[in-house]
TIMAR-492816 format. One record per atom (N, C-alpha, C, O): residue in one letter; y, x, z. Coordinates in steps of 0.05 Angstrom, whole numbers, plus 5000, padded with zeros to 4 digits. Atoms other than C-alpha are relative to their C-alpha. Layout:
BEGIN
aYXZ/...
END
This chain:
BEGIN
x497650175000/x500050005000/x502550185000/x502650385014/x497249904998/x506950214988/x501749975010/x502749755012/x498050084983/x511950395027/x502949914994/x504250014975/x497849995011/x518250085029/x502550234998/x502550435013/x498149825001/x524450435008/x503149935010/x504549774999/x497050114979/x531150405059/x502550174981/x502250404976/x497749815020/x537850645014/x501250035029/x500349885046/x498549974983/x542850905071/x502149984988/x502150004964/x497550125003/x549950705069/x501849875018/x501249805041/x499050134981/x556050405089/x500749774989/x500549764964/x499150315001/x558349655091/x503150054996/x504550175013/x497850065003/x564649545062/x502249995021/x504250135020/x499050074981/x567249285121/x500150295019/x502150325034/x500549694983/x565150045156/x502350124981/x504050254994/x499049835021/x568950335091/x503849995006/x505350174999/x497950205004/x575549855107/x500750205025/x502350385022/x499850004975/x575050005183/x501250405002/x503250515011/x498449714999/x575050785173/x501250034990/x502750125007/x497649945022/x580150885117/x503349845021/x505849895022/x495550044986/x585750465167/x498650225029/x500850275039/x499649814982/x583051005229/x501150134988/x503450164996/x498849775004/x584151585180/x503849985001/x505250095017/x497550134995/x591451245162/x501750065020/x503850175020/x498550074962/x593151105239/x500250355000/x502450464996/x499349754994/x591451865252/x501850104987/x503350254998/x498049755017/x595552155194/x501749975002/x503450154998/x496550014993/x601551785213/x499950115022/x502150235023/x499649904972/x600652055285/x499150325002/x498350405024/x500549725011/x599352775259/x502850024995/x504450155008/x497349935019/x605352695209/x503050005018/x505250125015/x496049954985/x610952485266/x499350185013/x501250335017/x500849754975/x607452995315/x501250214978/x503150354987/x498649735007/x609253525260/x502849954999/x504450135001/x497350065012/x615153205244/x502550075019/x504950125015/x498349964971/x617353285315/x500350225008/x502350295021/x501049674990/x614553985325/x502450174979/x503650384985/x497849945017/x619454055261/x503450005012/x505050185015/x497050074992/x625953835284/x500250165024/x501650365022/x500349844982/x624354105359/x500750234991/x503150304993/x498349735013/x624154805324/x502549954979/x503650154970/x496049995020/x631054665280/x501050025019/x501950245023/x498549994979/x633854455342/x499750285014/x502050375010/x501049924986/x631554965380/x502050374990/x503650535000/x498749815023/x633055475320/x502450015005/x503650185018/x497050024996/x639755235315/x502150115022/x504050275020/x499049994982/x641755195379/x499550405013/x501050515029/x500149734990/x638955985391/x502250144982/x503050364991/x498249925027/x644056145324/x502550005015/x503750215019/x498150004989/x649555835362/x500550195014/x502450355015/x499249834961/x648556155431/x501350334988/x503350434998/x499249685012/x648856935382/x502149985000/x503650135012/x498049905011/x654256735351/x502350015022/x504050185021/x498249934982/x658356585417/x500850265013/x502950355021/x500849834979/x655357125450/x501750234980/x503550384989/x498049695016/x658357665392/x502549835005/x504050005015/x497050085003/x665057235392/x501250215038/x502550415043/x499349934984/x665457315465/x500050305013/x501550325032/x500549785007/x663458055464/x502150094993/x503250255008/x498049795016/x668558285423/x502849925024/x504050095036/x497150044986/x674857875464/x499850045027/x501549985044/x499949884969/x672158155527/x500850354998/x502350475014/x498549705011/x672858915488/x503250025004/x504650175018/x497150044998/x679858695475/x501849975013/x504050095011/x498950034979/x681658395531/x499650195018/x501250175037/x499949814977/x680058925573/x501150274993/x501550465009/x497649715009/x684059475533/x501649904994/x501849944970/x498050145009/x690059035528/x501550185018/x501150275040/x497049754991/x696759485535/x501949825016/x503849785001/x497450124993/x701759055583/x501850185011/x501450385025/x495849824989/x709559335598/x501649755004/x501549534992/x498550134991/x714459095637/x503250044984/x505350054996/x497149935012/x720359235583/x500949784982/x501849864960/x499250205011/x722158525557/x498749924974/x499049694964/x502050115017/x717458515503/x497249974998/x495750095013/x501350054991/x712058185481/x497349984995/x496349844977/x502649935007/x704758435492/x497449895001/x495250015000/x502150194998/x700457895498/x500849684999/x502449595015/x499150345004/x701157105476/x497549884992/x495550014986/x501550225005/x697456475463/x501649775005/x503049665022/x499150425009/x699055815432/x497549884995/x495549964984/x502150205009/x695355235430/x501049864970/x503249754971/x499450045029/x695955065351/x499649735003/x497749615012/x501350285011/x697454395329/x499050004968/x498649814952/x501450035030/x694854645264/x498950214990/x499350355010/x499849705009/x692555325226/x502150034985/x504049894978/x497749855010/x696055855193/x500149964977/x502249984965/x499450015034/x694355735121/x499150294986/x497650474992/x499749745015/x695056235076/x497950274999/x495750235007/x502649855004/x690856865065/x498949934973/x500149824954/x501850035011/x684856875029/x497749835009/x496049784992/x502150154990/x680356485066/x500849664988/x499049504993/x500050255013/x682855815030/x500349825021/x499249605016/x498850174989/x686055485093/x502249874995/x504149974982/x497050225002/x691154975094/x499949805021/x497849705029/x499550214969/x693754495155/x499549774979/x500649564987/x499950295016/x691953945092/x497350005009/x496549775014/x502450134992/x684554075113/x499450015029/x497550135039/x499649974967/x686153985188/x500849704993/x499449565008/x498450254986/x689953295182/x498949704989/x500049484993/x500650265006/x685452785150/x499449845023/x499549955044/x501550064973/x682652275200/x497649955001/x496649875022/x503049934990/x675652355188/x499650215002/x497250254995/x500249724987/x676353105212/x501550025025/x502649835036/x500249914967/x677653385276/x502349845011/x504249934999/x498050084991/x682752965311/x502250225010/x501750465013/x498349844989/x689253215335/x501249995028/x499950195037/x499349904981/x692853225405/x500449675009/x500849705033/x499350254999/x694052485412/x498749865029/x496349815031/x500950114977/x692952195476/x497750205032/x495750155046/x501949744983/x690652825522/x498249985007/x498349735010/x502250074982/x684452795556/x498449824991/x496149864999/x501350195010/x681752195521/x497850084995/x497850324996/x501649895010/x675152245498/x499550164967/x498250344959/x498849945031/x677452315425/x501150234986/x500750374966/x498849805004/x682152745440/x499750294999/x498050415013/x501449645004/x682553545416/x501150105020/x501150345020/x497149864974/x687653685479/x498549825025/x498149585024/x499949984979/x685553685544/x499250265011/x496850345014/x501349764983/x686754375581/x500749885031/x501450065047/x500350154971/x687153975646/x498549905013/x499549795033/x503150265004/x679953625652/x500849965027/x502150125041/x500050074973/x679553185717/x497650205013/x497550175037/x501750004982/x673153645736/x501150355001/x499950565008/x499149644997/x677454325731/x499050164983/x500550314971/x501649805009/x671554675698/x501150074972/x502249904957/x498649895032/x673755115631/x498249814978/x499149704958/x502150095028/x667154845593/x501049764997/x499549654980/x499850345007/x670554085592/x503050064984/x503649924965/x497949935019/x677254405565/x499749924969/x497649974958/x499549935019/x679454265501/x502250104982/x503949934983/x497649844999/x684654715470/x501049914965/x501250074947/x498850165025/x687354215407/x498950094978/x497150244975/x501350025026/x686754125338/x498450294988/x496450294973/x501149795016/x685454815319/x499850195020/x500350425014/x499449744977/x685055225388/x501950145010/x504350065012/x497549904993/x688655665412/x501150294980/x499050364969/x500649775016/x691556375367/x502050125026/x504150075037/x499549784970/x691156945422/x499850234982/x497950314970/x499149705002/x694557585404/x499950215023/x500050115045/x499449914990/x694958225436/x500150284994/x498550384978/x499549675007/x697358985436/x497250045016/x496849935038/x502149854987/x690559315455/x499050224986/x499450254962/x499849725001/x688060015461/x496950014992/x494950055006/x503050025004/x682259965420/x499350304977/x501150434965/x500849755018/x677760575378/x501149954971/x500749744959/x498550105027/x681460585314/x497449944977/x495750114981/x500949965023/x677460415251/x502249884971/x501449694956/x498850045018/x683060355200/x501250214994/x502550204974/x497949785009/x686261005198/x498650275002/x499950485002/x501749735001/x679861545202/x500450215015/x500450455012/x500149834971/x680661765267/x497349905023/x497249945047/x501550114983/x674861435294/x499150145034/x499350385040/x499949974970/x673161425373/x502450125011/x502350255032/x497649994986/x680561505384/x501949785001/x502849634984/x498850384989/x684060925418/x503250074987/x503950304987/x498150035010/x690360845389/x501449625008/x499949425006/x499450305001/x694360135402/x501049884976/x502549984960/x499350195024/x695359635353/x499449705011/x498049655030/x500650205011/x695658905335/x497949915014/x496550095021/x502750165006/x690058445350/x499549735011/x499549715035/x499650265004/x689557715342/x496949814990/x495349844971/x502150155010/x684357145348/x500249734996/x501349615014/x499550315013/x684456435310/x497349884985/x496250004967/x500950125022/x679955915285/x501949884980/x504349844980/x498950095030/x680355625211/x498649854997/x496549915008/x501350065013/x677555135180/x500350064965/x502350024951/x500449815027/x675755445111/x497949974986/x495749904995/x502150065026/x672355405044/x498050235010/x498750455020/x502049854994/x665755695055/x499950214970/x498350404971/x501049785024/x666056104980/x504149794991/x505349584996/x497350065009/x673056144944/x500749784969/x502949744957/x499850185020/x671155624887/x500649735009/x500049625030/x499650314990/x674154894877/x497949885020/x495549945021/x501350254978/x671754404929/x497950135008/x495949995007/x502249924980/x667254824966/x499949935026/x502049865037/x499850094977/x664854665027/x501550125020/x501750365021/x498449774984/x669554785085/x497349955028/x495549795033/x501450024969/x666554975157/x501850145014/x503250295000/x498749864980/x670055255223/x499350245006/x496950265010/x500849754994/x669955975237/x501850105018/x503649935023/x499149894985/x672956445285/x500750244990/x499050414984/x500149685017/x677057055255/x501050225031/x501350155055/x498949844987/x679357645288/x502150224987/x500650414989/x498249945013/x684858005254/x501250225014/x501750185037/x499449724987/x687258775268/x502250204991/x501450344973/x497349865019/x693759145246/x498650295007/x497050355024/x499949665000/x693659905235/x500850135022/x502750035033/x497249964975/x696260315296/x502250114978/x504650044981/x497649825010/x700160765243/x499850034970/x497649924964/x500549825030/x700361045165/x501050124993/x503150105005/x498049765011/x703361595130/x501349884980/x503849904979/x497550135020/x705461175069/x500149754997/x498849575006/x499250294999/x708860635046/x497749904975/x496250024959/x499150164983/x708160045045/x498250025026/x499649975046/x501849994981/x702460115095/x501550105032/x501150025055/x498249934972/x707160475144/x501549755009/x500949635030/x498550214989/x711859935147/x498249725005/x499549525008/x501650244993/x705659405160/x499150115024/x499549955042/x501049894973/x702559865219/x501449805031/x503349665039/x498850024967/x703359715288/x502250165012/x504350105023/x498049754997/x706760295298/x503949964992/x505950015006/x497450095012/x712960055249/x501449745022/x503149715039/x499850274992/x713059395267/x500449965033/x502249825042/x498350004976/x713059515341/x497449765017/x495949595007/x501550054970/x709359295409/x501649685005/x500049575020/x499950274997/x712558575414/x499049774969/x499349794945/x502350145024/x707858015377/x501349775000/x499949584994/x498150205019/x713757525365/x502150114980/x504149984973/x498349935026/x716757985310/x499449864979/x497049794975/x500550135026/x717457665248/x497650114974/x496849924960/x502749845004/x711558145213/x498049945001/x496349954983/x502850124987/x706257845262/x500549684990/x498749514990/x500950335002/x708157145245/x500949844975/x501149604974/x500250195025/x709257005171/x498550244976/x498150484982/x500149845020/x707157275102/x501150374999/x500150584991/x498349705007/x712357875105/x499250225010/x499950455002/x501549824996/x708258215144/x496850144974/x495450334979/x501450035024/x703558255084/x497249955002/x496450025024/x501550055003/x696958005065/x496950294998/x494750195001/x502049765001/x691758745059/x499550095026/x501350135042/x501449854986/x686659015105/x501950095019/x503150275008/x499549854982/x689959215163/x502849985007/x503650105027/x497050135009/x697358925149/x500249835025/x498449685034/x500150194990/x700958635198/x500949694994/x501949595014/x501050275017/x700957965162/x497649855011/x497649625020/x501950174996/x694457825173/x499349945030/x497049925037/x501149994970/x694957755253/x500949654992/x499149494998/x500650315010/x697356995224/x498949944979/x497949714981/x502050065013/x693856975167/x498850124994/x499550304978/x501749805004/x687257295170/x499249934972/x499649744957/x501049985029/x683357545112/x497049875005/x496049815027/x504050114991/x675157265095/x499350205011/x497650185029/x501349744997/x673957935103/x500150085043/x499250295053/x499549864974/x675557955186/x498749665011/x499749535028/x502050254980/x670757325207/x498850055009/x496950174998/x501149894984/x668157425269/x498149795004/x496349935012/x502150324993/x663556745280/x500749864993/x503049794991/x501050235019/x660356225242/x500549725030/x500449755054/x500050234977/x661355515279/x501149915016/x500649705027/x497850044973/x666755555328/x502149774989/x503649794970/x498550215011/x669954905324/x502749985031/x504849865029/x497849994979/x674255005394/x500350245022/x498650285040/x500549704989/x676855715422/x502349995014/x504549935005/x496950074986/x681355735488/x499150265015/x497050395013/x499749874978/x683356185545/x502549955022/x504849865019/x498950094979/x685256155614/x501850295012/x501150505001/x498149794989/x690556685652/x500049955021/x501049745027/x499049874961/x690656895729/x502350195007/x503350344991/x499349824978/x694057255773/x499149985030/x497649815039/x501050054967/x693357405851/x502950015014/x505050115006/x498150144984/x697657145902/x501050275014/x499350345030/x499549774978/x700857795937/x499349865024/x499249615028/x500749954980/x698857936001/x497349835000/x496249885022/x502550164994/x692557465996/x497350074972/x494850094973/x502349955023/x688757595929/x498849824988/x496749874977/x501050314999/x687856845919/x501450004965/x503849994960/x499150055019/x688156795844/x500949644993/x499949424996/x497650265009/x693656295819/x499549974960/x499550144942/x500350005033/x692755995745/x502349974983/x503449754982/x498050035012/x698256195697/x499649874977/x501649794966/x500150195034/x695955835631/x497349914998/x495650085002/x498050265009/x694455235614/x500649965029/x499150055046/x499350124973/x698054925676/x499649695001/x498749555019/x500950325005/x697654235649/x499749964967/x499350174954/x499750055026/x697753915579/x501950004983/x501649974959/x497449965010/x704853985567/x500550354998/x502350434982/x499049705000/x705254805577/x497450104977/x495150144984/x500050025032/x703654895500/x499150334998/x496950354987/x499949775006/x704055735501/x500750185029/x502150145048/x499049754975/x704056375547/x500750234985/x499550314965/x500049775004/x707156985540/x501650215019/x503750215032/x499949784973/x706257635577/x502550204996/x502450394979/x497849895001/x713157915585/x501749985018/x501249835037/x496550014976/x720358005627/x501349834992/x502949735007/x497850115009/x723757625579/x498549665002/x496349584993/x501950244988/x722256915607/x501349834976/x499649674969/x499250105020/x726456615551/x499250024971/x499849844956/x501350015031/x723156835484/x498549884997/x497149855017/x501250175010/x719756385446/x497950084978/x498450314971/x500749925027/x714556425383/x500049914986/x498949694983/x499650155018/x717156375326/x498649744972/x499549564959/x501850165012/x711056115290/x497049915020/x495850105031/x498550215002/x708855625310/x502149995017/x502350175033/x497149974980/x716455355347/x498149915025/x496049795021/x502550174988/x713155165416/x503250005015/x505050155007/x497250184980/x719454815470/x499950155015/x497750215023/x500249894973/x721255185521/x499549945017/x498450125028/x502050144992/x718754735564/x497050024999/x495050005014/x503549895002/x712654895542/x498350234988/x496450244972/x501649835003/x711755555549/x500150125022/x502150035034/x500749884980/x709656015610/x500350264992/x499850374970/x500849725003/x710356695633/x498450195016/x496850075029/x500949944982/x707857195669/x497950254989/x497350274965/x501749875005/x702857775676/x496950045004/x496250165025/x502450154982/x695757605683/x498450235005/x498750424990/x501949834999/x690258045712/x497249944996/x495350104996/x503550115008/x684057575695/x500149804984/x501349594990/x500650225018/x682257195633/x497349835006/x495549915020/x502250125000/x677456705627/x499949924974/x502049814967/x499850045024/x675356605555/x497349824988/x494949864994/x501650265004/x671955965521/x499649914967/x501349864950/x500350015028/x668355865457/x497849694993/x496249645011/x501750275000/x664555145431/x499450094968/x501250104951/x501749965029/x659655335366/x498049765003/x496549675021/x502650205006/x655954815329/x498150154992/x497750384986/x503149865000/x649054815325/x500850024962/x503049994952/x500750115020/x645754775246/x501149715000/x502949614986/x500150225013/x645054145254/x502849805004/x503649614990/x497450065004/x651554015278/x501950034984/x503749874979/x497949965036/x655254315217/x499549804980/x501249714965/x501350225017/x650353815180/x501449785008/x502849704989/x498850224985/x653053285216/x502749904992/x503649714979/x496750035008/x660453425216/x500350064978/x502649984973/x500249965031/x659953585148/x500649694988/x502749574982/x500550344993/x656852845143/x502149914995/x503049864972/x498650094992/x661952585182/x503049994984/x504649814981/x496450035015/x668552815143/x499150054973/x500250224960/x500050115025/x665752615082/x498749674996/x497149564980/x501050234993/x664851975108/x497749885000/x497749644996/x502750115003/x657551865110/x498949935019/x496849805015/x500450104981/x656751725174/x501749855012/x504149905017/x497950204991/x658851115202/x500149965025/x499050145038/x499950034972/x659850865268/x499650175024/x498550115045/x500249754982/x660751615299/x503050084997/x504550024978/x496749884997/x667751935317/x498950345003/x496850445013/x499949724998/x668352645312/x498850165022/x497150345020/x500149854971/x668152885384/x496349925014/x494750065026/x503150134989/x661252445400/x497550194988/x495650295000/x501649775017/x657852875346/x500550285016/x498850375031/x499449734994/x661153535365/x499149985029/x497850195030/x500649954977/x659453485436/x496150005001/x494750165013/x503550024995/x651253295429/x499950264980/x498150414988/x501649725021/x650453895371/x502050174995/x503350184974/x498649754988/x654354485403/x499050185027/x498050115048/x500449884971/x653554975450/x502850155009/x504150244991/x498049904988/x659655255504/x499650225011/x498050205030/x499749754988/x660355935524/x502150145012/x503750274999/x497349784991/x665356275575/x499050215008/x496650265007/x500649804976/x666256905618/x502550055005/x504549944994/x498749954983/x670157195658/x500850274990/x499150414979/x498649715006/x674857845643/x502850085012/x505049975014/x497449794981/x679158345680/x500850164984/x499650364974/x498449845013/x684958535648/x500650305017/x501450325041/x499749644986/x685459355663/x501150125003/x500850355013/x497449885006/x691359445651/x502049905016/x502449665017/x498350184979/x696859375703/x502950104987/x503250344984/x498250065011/x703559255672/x502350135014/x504650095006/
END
């Protein structure tokens, strides 16, 4: 007799049943990578930022701590809070890509959440500061190793000036702009012209001469010109969308540091000098709202977007995102960086 013969197999219904498990798993694979994805961007990003603060703040602690102050009526150290940039240069700024209103707000209502101005925050702390539309541009005579005049590891004083921009990322039409952080350095000296008469040296140890604060100081390498309008060539960090600093002194007889700048939201500019009356000429800031004084401790404050925050604000001021304001974005995809610096120099 013959045996029967059994086929093995599956039932349709078995065929149905596994094909939606496999399904279910692959979507719960696919967001698990998807997550493991973004996690590292974020993650990425946010380690990108932290460098780039970390070299910004690096260098304006160098600076700051070989800053030249004198007590002879001029003036060797300033900071304004900008209600706009400088323009000009090469870097393809203009205060026209500062003032739309789907980009960075401006000074309007201090403290607000909105707002780019609050150096006053109700919780004191620097990291809640914000130092207006475009930061603050901090100059100063400092006694740094020359590299402009081939004397290297010899300190010489000159020039030296820090500002964000927002700026065309490449010098072709409608390129994208993003925020950067320059740093900008005059010559101490030169043997010829015109270069002599751009030095530090010519031009002279007070940084409200007319030289440091328009064109006429000239536009080349090392010119003082470019302490207001830097060149592409002197960008110190990618991302910095808000750059401030704070000024001390100590209380004689106690040592109890007292804060000379910002004092509130109205005191606009400081500068370190005798002459309690000069002003700077670019931008005009009120007398009223400016401070003087000689500080012996900075505190210095930088806010870099992440990646995905440039993505974002990018987005954002090309209107593609809707129902977000500027500041809501910039605060979740950024990172804040201060420290602390002792000026070395006693005046």
């Amino acid at each position: 007799m013959k045996g029967k013969c059994h086929r093995a197999g599956f039932t349709l219904v078995e065929l149905l049943v596994a094909s939606a498990i496999t399904v279910v798993l692959a979507g719960i694979m696919i967001a698990i990578v998807a997550q493991v994805g973004r996690t590292w961007a974020r993650a990425s990003g946010g380690l990108t930022a932290n460098q780039q603060a970390e070299l910004a703040l690096d260098q304006l602690a160098r600076d700051l701590q070989s800053a030249v102050l004198r007590r002879d009526g001029r003036v060797w150290l300033a900071v304004t809070v900008q209600p706009d940039q400088s323009g000009g240069g090469d870097i393809g700024g203009s205060l026209a890509t500062w003032s739309s209103p789907v980009r960075k707000p401006g000074a309007a209502a201090p403290g607000s959440p909105d707002s780019s101005l609050d150096l006053a925050p109700s919780s004191g702390r620097l990291e809640d500061c914000r130092f207006g539309l475009a930061g603050v541009w901090l100059r100063l005579i400092a006694d740094v190793p020359d590299r402009n005049d081939g004397i290297s590891g010899t300190s010489a004083p000159r020039a030296v000036a820090y500002q964000v921009v927002r700026h065309a990322v490449t010098p072709s039409a409608g390129a994208t702009r993003t925020y950067s952080l320059f740093r900008s350095e005059v010559r101490p000296f030169a043997d010829d012209s015109p270069a002599r008469e751009r030095s530090t040296f010519v031009v002279g140890h007070d940084l409200f001469a007319a030289a440091y604060n328009s064109a006429a100081g000239g536009g080349n390498l090392g010119d003082a010109g470019t302490i207001r309008r830097p060149r592409r060539d002197q960008l110190l960090a990618n991302g910095v969308i808000d750059f401030g600093v704070r000024f001390y002194r100590p209380v004689p007889g106690t040592g109890q540091l007292v804060l000379l700048f910002p004092t509130s939201n109205t005191n606009r500019g400081f500068a370190a000098t005798t002459d309690v009356q000069s002003l700077p000429p670019n931008p005009a800031v009120p007398a009223g709202a400016m401070s003087h004084g000689f500080p012996t401790v900075a505190e210095v404050f930088v806010r870099v977007l992440t990646a995905e925050g440039a993505r974002q604000i990018g987005a954002l001021e090309q209107g593609q995102l809707a129902g977000q304001t500027w500041w809501s974005v910039a605060r979740v995809h950024s990172v804040v960086m201060t420290r602390r610096v002792v000026l070395e120099a006693a005046p």
